[in-house]
Kinemage of the C-alpha trace (Angstrom):
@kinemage 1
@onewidth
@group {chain A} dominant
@subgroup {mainchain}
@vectorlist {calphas} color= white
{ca unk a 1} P 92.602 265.485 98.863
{ca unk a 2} L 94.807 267.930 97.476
{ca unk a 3} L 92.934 268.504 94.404
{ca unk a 4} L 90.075 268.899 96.235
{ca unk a 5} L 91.577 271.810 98.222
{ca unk a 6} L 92.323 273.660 95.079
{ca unk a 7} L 88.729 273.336 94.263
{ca unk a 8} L 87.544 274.911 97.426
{ca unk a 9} L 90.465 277.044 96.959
{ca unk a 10} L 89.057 279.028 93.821
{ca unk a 11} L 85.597 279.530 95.025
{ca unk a 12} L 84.528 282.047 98.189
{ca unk a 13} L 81.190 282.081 99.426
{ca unk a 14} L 80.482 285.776 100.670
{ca unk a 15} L 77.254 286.588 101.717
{ca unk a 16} L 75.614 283.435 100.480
{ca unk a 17} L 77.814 284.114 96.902
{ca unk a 18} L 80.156 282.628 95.091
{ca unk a 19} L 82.851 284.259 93.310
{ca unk a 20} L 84.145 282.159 90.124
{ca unk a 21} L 86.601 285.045 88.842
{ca unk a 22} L 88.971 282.015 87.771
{ca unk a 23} L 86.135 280.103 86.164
{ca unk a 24} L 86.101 283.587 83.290
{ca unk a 25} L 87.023 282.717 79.717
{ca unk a 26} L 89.117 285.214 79.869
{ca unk a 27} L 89.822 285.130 75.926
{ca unk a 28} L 86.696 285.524 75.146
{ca unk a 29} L 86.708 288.584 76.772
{ca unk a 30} L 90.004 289.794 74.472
{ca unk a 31} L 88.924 293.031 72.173
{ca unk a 32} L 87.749 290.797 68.996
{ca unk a 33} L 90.981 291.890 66.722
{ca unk a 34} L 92.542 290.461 68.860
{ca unk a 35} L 91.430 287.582 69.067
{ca unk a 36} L 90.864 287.188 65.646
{ca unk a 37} L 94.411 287.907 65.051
{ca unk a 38} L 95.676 284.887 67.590
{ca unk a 39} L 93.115 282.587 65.666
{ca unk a 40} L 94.247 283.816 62.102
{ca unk a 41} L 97.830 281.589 62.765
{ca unk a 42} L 95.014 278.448 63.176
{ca unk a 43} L 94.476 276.087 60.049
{ca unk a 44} L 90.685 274.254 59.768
{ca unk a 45} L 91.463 271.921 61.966
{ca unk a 46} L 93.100 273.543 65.012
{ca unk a 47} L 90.109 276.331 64.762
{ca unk a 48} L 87.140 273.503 64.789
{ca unk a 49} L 89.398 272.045 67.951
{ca unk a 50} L 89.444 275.743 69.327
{ca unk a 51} L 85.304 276.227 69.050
{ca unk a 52} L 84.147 273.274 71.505
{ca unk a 53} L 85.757 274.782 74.426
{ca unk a 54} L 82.719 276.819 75.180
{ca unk a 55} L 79.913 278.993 73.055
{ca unk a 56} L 81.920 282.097 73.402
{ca unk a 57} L 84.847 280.064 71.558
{ca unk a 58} L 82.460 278.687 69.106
{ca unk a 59} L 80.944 282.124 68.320
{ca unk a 60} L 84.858 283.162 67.826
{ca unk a 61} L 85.871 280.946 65.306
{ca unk a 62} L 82.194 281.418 63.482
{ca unk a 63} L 83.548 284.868 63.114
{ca unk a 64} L 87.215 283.996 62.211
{ca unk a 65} L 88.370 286.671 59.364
{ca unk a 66} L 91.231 284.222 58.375
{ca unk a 67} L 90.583 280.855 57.047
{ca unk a 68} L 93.054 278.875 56.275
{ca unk a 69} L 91.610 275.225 54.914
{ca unk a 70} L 94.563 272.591 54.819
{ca unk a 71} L 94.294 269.651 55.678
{ca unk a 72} L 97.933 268.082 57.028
{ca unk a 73} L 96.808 265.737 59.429
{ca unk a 74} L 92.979 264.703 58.102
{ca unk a 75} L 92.833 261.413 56.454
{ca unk a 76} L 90.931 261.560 52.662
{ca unk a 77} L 92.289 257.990 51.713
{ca unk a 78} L 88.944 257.266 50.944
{ca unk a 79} L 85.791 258.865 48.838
{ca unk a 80} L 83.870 258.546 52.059
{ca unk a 81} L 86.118 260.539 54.260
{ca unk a 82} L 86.435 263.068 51.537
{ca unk a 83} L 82.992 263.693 51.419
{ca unk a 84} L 82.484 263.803 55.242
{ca unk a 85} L 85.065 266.489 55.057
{ca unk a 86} L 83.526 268.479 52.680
{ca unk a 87} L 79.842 268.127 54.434
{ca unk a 88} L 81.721 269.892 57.615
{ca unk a 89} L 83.447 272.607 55.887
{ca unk a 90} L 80.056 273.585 53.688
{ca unk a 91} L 78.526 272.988 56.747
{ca unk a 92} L 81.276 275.836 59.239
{ca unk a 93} L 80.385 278.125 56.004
{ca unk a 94} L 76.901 277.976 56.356
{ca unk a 95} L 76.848 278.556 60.050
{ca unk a 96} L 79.583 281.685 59.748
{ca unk a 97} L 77.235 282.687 57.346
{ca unk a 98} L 78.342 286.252 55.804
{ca unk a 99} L 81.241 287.459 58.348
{ca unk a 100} L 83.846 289.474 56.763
{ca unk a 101} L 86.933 286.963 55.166
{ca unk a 102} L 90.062 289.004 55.209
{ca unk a 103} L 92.413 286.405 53.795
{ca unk a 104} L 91.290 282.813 52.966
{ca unk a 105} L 94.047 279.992 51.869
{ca unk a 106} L 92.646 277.154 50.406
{ca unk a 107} L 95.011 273.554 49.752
{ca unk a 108} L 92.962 270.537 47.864
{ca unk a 109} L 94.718 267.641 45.876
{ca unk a 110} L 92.454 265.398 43.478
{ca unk a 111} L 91.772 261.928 44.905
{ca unk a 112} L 93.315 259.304 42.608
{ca unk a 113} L 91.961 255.786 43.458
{ca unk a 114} L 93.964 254.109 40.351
{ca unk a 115} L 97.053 255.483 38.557
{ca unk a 116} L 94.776 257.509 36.009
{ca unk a 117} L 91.734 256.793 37.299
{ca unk a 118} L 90.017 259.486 40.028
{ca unk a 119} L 86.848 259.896 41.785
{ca unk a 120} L 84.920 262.181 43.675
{ca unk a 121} L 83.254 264.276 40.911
{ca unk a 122} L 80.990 266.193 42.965
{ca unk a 123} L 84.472 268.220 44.455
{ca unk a 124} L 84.455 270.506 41.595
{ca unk a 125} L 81.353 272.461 42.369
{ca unk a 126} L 81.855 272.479 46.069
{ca unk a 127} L 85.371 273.658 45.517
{ca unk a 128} L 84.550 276.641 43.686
{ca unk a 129} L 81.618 277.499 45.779
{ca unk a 130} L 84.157 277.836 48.058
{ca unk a 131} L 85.484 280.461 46.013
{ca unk a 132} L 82.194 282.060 45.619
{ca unk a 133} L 81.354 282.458 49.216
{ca unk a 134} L 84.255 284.049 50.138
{ca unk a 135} L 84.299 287.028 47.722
{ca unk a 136} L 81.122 287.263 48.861
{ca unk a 137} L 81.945 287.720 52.185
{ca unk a 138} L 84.583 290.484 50.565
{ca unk a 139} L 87.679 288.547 51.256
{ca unk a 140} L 91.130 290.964 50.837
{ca unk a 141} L 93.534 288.214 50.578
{ca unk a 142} L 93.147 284.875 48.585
{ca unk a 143} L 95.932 282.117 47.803
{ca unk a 144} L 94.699 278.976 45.947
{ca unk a 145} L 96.755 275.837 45.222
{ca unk a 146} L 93.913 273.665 43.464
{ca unk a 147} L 93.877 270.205 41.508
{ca unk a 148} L 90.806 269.459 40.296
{ca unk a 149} L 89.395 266.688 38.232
{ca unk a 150} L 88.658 267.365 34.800
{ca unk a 151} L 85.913 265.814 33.149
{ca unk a 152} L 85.369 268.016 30.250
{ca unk a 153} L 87.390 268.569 26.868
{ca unk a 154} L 87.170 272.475 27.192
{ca unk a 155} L 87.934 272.276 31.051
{ca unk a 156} L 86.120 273.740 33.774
{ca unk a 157} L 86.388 277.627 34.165
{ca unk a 158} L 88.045 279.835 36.856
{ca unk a 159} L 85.266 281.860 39.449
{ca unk a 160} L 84.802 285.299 37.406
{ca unk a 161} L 83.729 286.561 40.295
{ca unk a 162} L 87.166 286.395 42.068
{ca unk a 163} L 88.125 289.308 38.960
{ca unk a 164} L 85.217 291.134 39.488
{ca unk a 165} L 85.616 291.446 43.298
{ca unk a 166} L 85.870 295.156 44.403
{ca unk a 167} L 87.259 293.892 48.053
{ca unk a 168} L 90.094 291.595 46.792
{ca unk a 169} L 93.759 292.986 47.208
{ca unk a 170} L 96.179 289.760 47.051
{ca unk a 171} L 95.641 286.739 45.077
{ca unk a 172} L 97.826 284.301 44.854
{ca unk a 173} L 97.720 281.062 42.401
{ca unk a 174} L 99.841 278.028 43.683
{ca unk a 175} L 98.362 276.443 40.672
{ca unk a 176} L 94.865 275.898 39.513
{ca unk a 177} L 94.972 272.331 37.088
{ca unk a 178} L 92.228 271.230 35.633
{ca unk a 179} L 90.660 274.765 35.682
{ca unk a 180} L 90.744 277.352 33.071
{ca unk a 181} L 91.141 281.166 33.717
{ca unk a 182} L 88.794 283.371 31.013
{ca unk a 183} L 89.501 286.769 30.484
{ca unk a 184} L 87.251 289.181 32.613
{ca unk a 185} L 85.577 292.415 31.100
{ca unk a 186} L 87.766 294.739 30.461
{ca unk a 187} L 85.541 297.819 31.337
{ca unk a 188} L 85.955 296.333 35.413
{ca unk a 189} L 88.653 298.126 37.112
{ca unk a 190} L 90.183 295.438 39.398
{ca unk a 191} L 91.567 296.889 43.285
{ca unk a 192} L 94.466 294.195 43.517
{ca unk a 193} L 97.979 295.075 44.071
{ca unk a 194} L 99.023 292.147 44.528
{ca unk a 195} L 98.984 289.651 41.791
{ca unk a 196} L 100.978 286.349 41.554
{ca unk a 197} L 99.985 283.561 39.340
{ca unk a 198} L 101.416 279.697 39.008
{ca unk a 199} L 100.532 276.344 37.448
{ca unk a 200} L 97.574 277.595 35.478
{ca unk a 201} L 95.986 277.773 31.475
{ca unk a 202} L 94.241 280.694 29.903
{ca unk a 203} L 91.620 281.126 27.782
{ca unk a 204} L 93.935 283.088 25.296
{ca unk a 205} L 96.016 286.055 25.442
{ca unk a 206} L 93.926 288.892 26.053
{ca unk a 207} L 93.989 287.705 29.737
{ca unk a 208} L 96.962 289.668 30.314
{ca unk a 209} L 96.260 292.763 28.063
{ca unk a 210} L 93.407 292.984 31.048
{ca unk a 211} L 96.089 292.675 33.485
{ca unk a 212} L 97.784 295.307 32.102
{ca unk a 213} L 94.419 297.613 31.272
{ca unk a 214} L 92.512 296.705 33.995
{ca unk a 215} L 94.604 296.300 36.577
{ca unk a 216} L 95.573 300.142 37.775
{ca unk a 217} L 96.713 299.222 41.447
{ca unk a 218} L 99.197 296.166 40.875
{ca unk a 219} L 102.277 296.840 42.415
{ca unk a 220} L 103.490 293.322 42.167
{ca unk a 221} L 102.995 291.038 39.679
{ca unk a 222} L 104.510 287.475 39.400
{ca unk a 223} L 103.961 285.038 36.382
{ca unk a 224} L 105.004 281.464 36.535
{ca unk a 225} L 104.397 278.400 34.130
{ca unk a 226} L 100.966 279.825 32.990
């Protein structure tokens, strides 16, 4: 009974009317930096959570300028799961199609079945698509901490485009195993300032004579186990 009187309670009739002011998504109705700066401290998960409260909420995290795509609590014991995970993320990218990505973490681990022995091939490519989809969506920020399988000799080879991106500020490489980074022309003038590289292999050394000739805006550069 007492629920029932809170019911009444939040709706008025008033000349034949009714008022639902407490019904209003009210953050939905927040000016959009704002809300995209509350959703930016939401990981994957918490944001696909977040967009089936209501179509405004799903239009908000379509739009979402930071992604952040870890994966703490999401089982991928299996090659099945994995790939069900990677059909809904390819999927959220489709659907937010070409909003802007200001900063866009991305954690993924290789899935050993056997000591030595791991599946899941197809990751590779849909990894670094990844990659490709959100320079082009001019990402400003970009931290990667990768492990890939590696089914070739010569290795597979770093996104070029992530060098060539005239958008991209900040990267940051956790590490990047099983990929291989190749020096990027040098007659590109790269915008980052930021610069901080980890676990990684080069091609050869004229990688970093391109940091050094190409790279006119770094301010702070960090170099770890490459």
């Amino acid at each position: 009974m007492e629920h029932k009187n809170k019911l009444r309670a939040t709706a008025s009739c008033e000349g034949g009317r009714v008022h639902t002011e407490s019904l209003v998504d009210r953050f939905s109705n927040l000016p959009l930096e704002v809300a995209h700066h509350i959703l930016s401290f939401l990981d994957i998960e918490e944001l696909t959570r977040f967009s089936c409260g209501s179509k405004g909420c799903r239009e908000l995290s379509l739009s979402a300028s930071s992604l952040n795509f870890c994966f703490s609590s999401v089982d991928t014991s299996t090659c099945e799961l994995r790939v069900k995970l990677l059909n809904t993320l390819d999927r959220f990218l489709f659907l937010r199609r070409d909003n802007k990505i200001q900063s866009f973490y991305l954690f993924w681990d290789v899935h050993y079945i056997e000591e030595g022995n791991y599946k899941c091939i197809n990751e590779n490519f849909r990894i670094t698509t990844w990659i490709h989809n959100a320079v082009r969506c001019n990402v400003e920020v970009l931290c990667l901490d990768i492990l890939l399988c590696d089914f070739e000799e010569e290795g597979l080879a770093f996104p070029s485009c992530v060098f060539l991106s005239t958008s991209l500020r900040s990267l940051n490489v956790v590490q990047m195993k099983g990929i291989i980074i190749k020096t990027p022309p040098f007659a590109f003038s790269s915008n980052l300032s930021c610069l901080e590289l980890g676990e990684l292999d080069t091609e050869d050394e004229a990688f970093f004579k391109w940091i050094s000739c190409s790279c006119k805006c770094i301010k702070q550069l960090t170099v770890a186990g490459v």
